[in-house]
Rosetta silent file (secondary structure, phi, psi, omega in degrees, C-alpha in Angstrom):
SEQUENCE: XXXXXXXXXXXXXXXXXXXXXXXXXXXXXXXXXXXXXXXXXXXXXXXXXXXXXXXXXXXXXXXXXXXXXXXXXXXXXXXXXXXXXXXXXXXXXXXXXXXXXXXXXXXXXXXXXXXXXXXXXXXXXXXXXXXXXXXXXXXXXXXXXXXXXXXXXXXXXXXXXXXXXXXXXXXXXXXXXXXXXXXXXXXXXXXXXXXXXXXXXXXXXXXXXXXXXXXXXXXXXXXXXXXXXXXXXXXXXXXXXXXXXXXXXXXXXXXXXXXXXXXXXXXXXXXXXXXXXXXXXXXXXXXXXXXXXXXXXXXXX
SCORE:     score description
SCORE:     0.000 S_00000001
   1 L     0.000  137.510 -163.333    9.697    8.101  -10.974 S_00000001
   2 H   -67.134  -20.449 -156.258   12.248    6.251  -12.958 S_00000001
   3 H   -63.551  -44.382 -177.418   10.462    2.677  -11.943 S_00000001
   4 H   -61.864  -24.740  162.184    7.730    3.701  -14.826 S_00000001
   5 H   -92.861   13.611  170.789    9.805    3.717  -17.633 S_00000001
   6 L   -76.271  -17.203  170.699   11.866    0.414  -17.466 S_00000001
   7 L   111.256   -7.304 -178.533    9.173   -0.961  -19.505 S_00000001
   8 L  -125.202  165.732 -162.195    7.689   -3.676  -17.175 S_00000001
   9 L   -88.585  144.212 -169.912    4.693   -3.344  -14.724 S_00000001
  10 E   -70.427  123.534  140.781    5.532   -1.918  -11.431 S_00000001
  11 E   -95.117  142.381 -151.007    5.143   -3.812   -8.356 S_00000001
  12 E  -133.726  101.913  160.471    3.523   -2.149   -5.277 S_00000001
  13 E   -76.871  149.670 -142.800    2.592   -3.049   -1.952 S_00000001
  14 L   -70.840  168.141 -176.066   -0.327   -1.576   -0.822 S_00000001
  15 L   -84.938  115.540 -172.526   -0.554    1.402    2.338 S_00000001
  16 L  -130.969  115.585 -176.120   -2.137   -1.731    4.831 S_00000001
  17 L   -60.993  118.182  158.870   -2.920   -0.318    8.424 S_00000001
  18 L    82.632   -5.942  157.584   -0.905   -2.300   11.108 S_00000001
  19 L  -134.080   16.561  167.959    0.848   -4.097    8.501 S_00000001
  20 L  -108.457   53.719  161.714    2.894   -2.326    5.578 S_00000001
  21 L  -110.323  179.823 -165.780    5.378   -1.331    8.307 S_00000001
  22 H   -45.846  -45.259 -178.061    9.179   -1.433    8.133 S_00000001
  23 H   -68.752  -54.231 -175.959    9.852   -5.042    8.501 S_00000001
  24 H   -61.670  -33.199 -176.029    7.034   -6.307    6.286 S_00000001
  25 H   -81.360  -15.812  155.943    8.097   -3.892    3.587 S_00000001
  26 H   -38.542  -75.094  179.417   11.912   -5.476    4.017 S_00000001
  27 H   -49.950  -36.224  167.259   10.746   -8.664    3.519 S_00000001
  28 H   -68.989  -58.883  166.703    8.755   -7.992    0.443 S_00000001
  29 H   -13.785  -91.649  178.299   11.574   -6.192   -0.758 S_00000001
  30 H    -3.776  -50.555 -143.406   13.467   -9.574   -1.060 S_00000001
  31 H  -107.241    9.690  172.818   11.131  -11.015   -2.941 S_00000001
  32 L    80.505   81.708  167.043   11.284   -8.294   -6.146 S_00000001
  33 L   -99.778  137.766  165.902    8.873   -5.975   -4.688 S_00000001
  34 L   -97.549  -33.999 -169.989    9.513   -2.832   -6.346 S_00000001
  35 E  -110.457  141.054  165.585    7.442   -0.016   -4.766 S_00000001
  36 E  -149.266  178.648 -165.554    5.924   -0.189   -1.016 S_00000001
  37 E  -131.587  167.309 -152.548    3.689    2.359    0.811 S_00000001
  38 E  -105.417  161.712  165.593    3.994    3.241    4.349 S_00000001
  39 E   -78.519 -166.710 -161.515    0.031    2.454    6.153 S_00000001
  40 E   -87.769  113.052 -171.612   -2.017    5.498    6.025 S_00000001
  41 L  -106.180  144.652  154.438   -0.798    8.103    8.703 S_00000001
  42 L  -136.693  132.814 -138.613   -3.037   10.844    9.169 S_00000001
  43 L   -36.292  -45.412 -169.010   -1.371   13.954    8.536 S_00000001
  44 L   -52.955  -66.144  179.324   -3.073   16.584   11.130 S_00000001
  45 H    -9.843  -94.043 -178.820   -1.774   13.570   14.025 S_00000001
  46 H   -23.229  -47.059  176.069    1.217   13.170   12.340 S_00000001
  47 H   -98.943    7.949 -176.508    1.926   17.331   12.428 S_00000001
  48 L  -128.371   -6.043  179.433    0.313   18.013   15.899 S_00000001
  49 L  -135.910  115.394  164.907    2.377   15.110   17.668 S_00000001
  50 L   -50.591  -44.133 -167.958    5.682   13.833   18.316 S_00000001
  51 L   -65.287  -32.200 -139.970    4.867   10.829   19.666 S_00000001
  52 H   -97.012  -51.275 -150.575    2.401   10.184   16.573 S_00000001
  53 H   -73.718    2.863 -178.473    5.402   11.155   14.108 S_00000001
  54 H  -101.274  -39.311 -177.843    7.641    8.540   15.950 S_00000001
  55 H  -101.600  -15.177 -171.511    5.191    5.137   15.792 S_00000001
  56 L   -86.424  -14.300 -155.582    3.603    6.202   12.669 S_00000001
  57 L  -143.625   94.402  164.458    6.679    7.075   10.457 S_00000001
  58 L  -148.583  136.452  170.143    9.973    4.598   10.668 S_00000001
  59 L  -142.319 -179.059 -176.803   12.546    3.903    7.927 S_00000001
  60 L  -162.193  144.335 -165.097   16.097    3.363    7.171 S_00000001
  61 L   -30.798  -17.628 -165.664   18.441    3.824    4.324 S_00000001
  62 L  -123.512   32.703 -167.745   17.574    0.835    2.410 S_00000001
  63 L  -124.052   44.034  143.637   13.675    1.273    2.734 S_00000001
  64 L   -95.024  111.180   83.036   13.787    2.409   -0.883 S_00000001
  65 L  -144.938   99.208 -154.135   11.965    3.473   -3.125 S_00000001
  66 E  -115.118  100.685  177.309    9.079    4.592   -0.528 S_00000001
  67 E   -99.158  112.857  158.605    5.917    6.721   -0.292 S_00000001
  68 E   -19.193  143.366  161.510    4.146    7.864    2.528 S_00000001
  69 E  -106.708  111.397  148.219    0.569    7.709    2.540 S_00000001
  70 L   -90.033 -148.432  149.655   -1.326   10.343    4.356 S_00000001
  71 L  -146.032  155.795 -165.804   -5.320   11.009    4.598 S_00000001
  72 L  -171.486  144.452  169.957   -5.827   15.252    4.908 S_00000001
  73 L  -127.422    9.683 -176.561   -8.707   17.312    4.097 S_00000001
  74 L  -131.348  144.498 -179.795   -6.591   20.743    4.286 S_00000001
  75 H   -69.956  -68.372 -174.486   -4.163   21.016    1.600 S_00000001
  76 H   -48.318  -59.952  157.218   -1.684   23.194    3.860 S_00000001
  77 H     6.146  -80.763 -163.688   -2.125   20.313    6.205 S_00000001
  78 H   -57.056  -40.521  136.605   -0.765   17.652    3.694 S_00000001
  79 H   -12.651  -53.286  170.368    1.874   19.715    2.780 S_00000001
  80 H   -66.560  -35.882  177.636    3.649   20.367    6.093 S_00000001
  81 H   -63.012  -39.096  169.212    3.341   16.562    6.579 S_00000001
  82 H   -53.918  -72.083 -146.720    5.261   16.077    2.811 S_00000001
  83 H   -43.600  -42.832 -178.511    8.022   18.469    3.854 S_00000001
  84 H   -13.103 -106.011  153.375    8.191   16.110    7.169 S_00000001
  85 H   -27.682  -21.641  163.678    9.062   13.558    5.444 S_00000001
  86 L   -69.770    5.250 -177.547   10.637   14.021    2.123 S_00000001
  87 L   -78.765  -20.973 -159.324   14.314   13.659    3.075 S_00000001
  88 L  -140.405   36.103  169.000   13.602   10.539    3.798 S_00000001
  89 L  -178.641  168.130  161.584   11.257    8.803    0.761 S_00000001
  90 L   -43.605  -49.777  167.942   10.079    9.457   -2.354 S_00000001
  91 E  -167.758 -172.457  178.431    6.648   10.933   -2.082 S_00000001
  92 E  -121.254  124.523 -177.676    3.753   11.220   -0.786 S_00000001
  93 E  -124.009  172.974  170.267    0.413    9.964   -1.779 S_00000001
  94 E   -99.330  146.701 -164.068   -3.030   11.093   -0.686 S_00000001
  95 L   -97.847   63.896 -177.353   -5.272    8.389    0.529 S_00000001
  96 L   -86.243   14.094 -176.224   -9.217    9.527   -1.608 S_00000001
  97 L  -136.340   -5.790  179.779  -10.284    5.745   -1.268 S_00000001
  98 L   -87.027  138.491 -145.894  -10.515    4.142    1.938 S_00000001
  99 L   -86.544  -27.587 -136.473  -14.084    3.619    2.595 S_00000001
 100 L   -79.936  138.298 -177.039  -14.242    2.931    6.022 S_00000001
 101 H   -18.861  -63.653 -164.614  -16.812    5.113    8.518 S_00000001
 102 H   -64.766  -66.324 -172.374  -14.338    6.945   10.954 S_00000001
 103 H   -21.899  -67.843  175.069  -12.571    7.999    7.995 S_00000001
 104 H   -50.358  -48.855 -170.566  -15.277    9.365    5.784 S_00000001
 105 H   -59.651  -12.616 -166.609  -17.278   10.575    8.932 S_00000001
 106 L  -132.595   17.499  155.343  -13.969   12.829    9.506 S_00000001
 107 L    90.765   -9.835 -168.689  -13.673   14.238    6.006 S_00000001
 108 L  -127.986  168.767  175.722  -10.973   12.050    4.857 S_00000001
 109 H    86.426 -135.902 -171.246  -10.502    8.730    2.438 S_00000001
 110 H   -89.600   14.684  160.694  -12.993    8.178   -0.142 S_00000001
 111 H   -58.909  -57.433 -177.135  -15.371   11.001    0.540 S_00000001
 112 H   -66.842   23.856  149.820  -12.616   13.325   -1.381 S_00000001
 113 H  -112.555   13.515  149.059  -13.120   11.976   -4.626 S_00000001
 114 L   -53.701  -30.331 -173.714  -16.246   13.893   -4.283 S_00000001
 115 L  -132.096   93.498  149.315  -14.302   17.495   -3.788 S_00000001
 116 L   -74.535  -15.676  158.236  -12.185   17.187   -7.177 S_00000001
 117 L   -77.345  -57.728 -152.822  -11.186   21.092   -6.416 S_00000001
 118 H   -65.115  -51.753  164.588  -10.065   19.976   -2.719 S_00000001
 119 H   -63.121  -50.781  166.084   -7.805   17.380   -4.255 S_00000001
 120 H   -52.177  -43.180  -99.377   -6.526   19.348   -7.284 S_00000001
 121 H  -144.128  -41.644  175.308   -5.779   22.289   -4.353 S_00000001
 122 H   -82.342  -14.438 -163.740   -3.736   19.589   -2.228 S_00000001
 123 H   -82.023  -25.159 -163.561   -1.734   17.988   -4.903 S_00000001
 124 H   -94.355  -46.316  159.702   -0.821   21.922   -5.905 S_00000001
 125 H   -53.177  -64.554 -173.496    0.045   22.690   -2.742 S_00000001
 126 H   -56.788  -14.888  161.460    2.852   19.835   -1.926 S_00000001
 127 H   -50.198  -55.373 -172.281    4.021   20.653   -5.477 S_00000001
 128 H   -91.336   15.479  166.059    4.564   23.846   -4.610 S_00000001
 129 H  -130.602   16.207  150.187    6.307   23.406   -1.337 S_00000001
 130 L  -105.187  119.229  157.678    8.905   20.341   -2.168 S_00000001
 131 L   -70.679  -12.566 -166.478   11.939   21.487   -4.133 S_00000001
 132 L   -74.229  111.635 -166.330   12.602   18.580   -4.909 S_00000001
 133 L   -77.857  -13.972 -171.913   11.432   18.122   -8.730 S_00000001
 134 L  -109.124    8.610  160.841   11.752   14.376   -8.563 S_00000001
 135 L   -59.444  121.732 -175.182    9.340   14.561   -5.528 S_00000001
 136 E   -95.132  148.134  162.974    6.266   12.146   -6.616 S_00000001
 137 E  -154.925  128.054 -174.980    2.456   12.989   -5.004 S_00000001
 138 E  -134.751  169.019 -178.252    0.196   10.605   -6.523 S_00000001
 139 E  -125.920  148.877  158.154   -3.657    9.730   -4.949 S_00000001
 140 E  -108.844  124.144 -172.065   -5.013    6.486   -4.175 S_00000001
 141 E  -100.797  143.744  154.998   -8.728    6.190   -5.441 S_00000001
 142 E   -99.884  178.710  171.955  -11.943    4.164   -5.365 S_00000001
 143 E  -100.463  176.587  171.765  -14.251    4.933   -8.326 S_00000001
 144 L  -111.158  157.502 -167.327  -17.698    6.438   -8.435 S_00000001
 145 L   -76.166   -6.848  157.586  -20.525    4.638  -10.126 S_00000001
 146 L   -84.934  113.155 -174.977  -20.801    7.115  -12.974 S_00000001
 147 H   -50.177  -36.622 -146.476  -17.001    6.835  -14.545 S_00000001
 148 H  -100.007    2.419  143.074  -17.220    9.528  -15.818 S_00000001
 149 H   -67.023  -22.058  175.832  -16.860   11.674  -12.437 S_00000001
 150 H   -83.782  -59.943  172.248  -13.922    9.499  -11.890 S_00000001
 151 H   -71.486  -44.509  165.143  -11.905   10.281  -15.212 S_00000001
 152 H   -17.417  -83.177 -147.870  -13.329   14.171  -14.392 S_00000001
 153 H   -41.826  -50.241 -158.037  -11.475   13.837  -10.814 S_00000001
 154 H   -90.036  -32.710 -158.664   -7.847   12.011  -12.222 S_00000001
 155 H   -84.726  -37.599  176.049   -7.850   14.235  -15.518 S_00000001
 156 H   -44.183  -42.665 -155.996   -8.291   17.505  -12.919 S_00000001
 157 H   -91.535  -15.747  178.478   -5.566   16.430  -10.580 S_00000001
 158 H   -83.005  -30.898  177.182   -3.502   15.693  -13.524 S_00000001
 159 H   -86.746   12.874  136.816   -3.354   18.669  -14.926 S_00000001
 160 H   -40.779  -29.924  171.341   -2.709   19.668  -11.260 S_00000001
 161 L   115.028   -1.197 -170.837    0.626   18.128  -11.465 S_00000001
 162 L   -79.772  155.742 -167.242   -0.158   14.708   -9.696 S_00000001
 163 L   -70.147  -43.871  177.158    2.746   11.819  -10.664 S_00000001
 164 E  -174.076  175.218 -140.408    0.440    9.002  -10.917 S_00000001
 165 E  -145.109  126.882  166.698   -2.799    7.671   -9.829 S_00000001
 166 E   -95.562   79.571  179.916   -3.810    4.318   -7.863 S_00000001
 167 E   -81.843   98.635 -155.688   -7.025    3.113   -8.733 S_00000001
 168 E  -103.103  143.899 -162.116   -8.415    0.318   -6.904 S_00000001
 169 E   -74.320   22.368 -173.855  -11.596   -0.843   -8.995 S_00000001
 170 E  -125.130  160.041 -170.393  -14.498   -0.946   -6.637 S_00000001
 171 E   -93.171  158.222 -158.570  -16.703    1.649   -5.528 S_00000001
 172 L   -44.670  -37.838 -166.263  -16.674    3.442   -1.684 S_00000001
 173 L   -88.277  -18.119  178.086  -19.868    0.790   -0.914 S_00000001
 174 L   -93.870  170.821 -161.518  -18.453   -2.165   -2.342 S_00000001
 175 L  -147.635  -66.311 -153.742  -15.901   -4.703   -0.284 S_00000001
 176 L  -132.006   37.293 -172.636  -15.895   -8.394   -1.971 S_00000001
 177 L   -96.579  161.426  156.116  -17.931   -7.421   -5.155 S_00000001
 178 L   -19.520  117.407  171.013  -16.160   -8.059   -8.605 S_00000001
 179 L   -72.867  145.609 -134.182  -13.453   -5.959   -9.458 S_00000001
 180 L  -119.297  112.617  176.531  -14.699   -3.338  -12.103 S_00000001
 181 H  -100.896  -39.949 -173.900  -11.598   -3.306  -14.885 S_00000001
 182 H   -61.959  -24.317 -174.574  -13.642   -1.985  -17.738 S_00000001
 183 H   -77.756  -49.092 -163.569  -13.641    1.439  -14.977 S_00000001
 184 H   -86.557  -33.905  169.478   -9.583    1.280  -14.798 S_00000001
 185 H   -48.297  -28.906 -175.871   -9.087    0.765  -18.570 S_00000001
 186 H   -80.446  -92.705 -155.041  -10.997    3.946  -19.140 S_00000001
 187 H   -15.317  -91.512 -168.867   -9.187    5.995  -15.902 S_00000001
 188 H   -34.635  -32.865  177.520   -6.123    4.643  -17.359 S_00000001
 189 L   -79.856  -13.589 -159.986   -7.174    5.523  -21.510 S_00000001
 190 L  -114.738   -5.448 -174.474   -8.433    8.818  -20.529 S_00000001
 191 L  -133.268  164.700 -163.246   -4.733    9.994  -18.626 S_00000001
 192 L  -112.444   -2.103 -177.735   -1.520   10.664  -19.782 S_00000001
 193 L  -105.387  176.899 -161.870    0.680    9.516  -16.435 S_00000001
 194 E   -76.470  126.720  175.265    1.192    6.197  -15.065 S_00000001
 195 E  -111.783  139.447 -155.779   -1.964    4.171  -13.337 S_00000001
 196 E  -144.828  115.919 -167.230   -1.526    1.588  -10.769 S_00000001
 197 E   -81.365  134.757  162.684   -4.461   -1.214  -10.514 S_00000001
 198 E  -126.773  146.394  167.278   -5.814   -2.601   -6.877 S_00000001
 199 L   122.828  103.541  155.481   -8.357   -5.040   -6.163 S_00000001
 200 L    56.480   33.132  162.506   -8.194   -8.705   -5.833 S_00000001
 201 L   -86.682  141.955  170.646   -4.603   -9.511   -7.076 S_00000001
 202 L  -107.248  -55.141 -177.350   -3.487  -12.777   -5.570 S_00000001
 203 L  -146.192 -178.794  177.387   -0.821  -14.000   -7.583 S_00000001
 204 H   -58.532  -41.220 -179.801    1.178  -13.296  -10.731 S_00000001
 205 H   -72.855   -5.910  164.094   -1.188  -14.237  -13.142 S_00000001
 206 H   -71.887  -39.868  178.909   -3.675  -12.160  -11.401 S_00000001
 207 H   -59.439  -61.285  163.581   -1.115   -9.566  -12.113 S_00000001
 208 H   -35.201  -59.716 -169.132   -0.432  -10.667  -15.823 S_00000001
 209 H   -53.374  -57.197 -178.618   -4.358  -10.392  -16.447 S_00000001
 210 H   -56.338  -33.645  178.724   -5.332   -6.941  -14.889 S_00000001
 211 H   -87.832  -50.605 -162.829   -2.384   -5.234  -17.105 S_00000001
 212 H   -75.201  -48.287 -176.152   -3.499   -6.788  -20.015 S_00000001
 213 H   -74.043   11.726 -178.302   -7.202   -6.325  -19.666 S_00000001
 214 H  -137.435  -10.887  176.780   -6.733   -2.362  -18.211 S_00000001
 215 L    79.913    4.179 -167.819   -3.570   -1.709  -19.413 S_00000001
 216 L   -63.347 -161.316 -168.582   -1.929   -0.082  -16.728 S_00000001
 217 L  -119.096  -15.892 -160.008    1.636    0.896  -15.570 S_00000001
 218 E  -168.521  166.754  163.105    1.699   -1.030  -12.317 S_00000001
 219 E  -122.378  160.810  168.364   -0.441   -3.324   -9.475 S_00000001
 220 E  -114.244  111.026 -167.703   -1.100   -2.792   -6.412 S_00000001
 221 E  -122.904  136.601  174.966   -1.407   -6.201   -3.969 S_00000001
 222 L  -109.477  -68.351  166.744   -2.517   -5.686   -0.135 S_00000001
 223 H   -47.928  -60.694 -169.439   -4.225   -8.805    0.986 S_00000001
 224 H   -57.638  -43.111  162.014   -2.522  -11.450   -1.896 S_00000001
 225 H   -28.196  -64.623  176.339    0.954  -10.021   -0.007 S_00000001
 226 H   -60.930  -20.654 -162.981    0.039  -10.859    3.321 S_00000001
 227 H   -80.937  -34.911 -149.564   -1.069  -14.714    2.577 S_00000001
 228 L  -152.691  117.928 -173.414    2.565  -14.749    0.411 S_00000001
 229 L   -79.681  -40.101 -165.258    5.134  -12.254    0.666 S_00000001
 230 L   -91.508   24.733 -175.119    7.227  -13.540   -2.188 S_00000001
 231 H   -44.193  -87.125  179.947    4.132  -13.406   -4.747 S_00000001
 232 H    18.368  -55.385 -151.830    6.070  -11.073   -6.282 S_00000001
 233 H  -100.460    6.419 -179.862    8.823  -12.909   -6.867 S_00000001
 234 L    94.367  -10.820 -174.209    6.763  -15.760   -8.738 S_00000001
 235 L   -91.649  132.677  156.999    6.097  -18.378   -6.082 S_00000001
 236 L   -37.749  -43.597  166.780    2.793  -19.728   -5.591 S_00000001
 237 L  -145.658  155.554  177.246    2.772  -20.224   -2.081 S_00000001
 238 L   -48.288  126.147 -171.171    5.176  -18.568    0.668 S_00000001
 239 L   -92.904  176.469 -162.952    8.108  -21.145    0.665 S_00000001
 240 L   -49.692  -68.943 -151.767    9.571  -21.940    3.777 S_00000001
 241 L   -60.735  -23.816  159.267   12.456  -19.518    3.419 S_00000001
 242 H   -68.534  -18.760  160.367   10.300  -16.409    3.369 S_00000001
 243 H   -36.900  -58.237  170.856    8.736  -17.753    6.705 S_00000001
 244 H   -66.399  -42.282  168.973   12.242  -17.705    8.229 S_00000001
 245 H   -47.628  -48.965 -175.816   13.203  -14.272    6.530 S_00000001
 246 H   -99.672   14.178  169.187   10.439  -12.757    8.537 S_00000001
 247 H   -83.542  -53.955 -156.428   11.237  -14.363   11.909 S_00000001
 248 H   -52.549  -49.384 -142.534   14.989  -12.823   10.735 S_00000001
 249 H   -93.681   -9.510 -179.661   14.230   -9.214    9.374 S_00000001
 250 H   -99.738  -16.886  172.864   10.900   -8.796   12.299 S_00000001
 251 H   -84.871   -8.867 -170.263   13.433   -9.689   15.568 S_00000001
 252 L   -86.283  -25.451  179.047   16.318   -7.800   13.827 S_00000001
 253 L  -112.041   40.196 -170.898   13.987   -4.895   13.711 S_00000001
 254 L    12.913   59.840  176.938   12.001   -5.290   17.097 S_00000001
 255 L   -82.319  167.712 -106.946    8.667   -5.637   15.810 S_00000001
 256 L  -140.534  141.381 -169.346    6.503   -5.606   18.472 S_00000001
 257 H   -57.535  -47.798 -179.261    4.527   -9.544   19.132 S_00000001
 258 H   -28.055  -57.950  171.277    1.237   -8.402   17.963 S_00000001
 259 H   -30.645  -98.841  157.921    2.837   -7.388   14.709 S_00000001
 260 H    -7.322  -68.270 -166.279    4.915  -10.471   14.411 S_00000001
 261 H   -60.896  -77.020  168.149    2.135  -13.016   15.459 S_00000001
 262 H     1.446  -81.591 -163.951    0.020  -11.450   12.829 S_00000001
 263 H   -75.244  -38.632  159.926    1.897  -11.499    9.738 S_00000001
 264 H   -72.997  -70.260  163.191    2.592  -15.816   10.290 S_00000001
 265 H    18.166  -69.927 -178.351   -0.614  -15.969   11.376 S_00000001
 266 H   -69.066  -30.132 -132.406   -1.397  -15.082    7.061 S_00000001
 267 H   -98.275  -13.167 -169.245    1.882  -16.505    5.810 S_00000001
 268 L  -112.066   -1.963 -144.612    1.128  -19.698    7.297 S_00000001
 269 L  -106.715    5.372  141.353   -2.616  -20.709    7.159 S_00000001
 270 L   -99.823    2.539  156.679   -2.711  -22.252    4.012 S_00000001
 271 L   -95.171    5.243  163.426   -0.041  -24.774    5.187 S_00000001
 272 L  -141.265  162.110 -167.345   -1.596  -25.693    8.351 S_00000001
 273 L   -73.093  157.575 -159.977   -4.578  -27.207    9.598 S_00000001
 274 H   -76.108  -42.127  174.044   -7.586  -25.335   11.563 S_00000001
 275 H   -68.131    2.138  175.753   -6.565  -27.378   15.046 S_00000001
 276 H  -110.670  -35.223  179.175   -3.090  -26.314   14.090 S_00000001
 277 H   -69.542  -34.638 -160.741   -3.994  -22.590   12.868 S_00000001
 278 L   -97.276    5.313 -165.888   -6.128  -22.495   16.397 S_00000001
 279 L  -116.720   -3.590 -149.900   -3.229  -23.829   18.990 S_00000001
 280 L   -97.786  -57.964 -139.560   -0.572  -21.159   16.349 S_00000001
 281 L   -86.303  -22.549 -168.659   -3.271  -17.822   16.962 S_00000001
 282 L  -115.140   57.194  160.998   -3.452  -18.307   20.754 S_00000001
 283 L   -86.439  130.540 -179.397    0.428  -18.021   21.340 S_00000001
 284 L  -119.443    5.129  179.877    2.039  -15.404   23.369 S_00000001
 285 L  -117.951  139.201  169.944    5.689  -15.582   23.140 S_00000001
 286 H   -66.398  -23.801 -162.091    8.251  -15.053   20.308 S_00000001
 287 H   -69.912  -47.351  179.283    9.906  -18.091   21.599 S_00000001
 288 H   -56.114  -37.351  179.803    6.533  -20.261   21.297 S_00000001
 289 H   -67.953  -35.323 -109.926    5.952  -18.896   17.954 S_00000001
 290 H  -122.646  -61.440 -176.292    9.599  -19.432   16.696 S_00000001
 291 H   -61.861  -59.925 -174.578    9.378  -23.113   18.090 S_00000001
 292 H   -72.731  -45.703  175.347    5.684  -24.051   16.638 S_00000001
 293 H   -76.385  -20.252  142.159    6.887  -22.745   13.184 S_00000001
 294 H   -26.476  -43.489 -155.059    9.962  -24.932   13.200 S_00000001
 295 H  -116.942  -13.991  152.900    7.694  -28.063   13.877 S_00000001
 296 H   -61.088  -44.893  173.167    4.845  -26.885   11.537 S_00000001
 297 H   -93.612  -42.193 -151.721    7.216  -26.003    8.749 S_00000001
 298 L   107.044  134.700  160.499   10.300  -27.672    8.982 S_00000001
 299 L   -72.267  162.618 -178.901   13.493  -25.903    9.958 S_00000001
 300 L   -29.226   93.148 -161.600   15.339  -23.405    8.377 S_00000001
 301 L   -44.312    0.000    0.000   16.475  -24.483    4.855 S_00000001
């Protein structure tokens, strides 16, 4: 992908379940996002249902440069789900790191950096069923606590053919422990394609640090996004006008209240107060929302 050679680290917003959907990745967009991921669809659904390929998977022409995320344990699998879908993004990555029970318990997430053939074997398939040569299929990873099963896994899949590798620096059992950078500097010193850091970015200088101590090609931010959309873009805290941007770009795109409520819900809670955060969360209207952040915020600059 052309973003890795301009010479400056890539920004990415992370695959975030119930929230890295179309409208949030608009709005980050604004803000000099460069990369965004779709949340994590997973692919057998996604290929055995219409319905599933309709709420899981929406874009639009300007929802570019854009990868899918699935989770898959059959190679053929992942593969039918890429074809799906490549007309209409960039790539496809495979999802080898999310930790979470249902997942694992079903074969998928960070169990598979365990089956380093089973990954190599998926990555070779969607190679070898997109024509497209400028198709990307990259993995997102946690690490294992011997590293050196980890650089095994990414050096395997690379010479498999994968584009680039997402490493977020904590292991399947860890959640709010320390992120482990001395692990992505090796992953990253040990490969010859582009590596993309996760874990406990917040803000730009969180950004600054992690490429200079690991050295990568890119970040990844999931959480630090949601509190501040325009991190990205250098601001400290969300400023008003990305507040209003995502009242604009989530009713212009019918996002759905839950959604909506949500996403101020983060964007706002370190500018208001817990009796103000607790009368904001039990709202039940757009209009009510729309109205309490006007009088919370200020209006629209």
């Amino acid at each position: 992908m052309d973003l890795f050679n301009s010479g400056t680290t890539v920004k990415v917003c992370a695959p975030m379940v119930r929230y890295s959907k179309l409208a949030f990745r608009a709005l980050v967009r604004k803000y000099d996002c460069d990369l965004c991921f779709t949340p994590m669809i997973v692919a057998e659904d996604f290929m055995q249902s219409a319905k599933a390929r309709d709420s899981e998977f929406t874009t639009n022409k300007s929802d570019r440069p854009l990868i899918v995320q699935f989770a898959a344990k059959n190679a053929q699998t992942l593969a039918d789900a890429a074809c799906v879908v490549s007309a209409f993004s960039d790539g496809v990555d495979l999802n080898c790191g999310c930790p979470q029970r249902w997942a694992v318990s079903e074969g998928y997430g960070a169990c598979l950096i365990n089956k380093p053939e089973l990954v190599k074997d998926m990555v070779r398939h969607v190679r070898n069923q997109i024509d497209n040569p400028n198709y990307t299929v990259s993995i997102k990873i946690r690490i294992h606590k011997d590293i050196r099963k980890t650089v095994d896994l990414c050096q395997k899949v690379e010479a498999a053919g994968v584009s680039w590798i997402t490493v977020h620096g904590r292991t399947a059992d860890e959640r709010h422990q320390p992120v482990h950078y001395d692990a992505i500097k090796t992953i990253k010193s040990s490969l010859s394609i582009p590596v993309i850091a996760n874990g406990d970015i917040k803000n730009m200088q969180d950004v600054e640090s992690t490429r200079d101590l690991t050295g990568v090609d890119g970040v990844m931010v999931a959480r630090g996004l949601l509190a501040n959309p325009a991190m990205f873009a250098g601001f400290e805290e969300t400023p008003l006008q990305c507040v209003w941007d995502w009242v604009d770009v989530a009713l212009e795109h019918g996002t759905p209240f839950t959604c909506f409520h949500h996403h101020l819900i983060h964007m706002l809670e370190r500018i208001t107060s817990q009796p103000e955060r607790r009368v904001f969360n039990n709202l039940s209207r757009n209009a009510s929302m729309i109205l309490y952040t006007n009088m919370a915020c200020g209006p629209m600059p």
